[in-house]
BAFI-3210 file (N, C-alpha, C; in Angstrom, 3 decimals, decimal comma, padded with zeros to 6 digits):
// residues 54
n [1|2|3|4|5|6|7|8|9|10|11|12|13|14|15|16|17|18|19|20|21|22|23|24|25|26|27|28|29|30|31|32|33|34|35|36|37|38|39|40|41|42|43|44|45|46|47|48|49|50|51|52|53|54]
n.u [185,152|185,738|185,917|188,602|190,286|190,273|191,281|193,661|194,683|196,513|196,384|198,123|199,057|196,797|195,101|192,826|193,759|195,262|193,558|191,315|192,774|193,856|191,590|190,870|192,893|192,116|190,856|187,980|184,891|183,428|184,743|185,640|183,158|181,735|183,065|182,329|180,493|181,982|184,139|182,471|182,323|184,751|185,490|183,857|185,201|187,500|187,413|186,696|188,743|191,448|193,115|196,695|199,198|202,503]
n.v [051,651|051,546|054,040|054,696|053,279|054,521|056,573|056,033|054,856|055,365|057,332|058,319|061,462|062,868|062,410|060,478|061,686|063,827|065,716|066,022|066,969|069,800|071,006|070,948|072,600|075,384|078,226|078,512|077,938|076,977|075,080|073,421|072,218|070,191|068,096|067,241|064,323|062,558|063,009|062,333|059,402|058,260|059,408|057,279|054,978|055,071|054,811|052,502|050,932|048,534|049,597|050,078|048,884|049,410]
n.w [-058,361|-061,095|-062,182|-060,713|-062,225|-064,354|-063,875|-063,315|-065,766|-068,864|-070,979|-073,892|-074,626|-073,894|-071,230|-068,957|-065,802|-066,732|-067,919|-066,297|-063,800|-065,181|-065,495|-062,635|-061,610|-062,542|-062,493|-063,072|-062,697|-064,044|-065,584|-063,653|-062,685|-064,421|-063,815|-061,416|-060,633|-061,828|-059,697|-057,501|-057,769|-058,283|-055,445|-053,680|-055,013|-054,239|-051,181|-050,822|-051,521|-050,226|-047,103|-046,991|-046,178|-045,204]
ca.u [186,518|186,496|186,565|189,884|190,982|190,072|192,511|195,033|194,895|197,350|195,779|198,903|199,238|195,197|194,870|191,787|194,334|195,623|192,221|190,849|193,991|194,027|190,341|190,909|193,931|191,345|190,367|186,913|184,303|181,889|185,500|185,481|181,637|181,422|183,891|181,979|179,812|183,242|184,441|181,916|182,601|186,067|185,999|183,844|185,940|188,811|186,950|186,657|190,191|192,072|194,234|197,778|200,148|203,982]
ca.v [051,280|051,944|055,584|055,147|052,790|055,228|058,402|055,803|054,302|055,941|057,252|059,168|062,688|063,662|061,133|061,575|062,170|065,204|066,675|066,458|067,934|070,821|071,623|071,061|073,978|076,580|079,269|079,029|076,800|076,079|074,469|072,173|071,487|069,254|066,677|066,892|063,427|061,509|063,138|061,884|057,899|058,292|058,938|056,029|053,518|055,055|054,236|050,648|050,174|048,298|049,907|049,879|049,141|049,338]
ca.w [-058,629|-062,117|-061,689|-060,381|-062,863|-065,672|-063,688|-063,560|-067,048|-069,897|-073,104|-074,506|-074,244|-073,136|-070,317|-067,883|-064,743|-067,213|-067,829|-064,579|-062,604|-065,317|-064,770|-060,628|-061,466|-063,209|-061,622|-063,781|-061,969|-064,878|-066,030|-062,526|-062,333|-065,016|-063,275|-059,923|-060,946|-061,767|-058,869|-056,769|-058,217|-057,709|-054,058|-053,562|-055,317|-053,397|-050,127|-051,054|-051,437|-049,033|-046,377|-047,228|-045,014|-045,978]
c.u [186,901|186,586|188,119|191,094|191,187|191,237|193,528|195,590|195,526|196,789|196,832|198,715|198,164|194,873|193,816|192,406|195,051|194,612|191,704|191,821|194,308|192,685|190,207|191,762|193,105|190,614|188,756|185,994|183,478|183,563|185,659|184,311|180,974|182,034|182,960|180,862|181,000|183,878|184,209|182,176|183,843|186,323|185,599|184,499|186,976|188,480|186,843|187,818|190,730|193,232|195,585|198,974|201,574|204,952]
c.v [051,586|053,122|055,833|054,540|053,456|055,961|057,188|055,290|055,800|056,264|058,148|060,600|063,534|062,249|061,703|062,183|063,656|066,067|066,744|067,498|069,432|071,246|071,791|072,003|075,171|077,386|079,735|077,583|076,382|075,223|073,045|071,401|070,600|067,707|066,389|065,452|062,395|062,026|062,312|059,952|057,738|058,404|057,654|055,012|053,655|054,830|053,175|050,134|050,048|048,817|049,363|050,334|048,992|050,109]
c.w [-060,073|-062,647|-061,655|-061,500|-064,062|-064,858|-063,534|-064,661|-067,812|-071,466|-074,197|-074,030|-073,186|-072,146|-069,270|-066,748|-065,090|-067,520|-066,840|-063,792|-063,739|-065,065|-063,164|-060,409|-061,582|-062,017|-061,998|-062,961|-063,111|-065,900|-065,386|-062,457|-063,476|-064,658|-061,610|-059,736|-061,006|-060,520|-057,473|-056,838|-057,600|-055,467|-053,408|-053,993|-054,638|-051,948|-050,211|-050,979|-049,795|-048,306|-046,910|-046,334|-045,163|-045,548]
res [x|x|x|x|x|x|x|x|x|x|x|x|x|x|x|x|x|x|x|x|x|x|x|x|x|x|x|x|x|x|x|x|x|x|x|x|x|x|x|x|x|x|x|x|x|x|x|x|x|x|x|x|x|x]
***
């Protein structure tokens, strides 16, 4: 969960949800394959979360 709380937290201009999603744009993989460890955290904490129904 706190994977997710980091890509949604605000750090001014360089925020992790802005470095990740420009490295997940790149067309260079040794640019992507350093996130594939927070990657991996992140989907688990996003599997934990509760269904949302609305």
């Amino acid at each position: 969960m706190v994977a997710v709380q980091l890509y949604a937290m605000e750090w001014g201009t360089e925020s992790l949800c802005k470095l990740l999603n420009k490295a997940l744009k790149s067309d260079r993989q040794d640019e992507r394959n350093p996130w594939l460890p927070y990657l991996q955290l992140f989907r688990a904490g996003v599997e934990r979360l509760p269904s949302f129904k609305g």
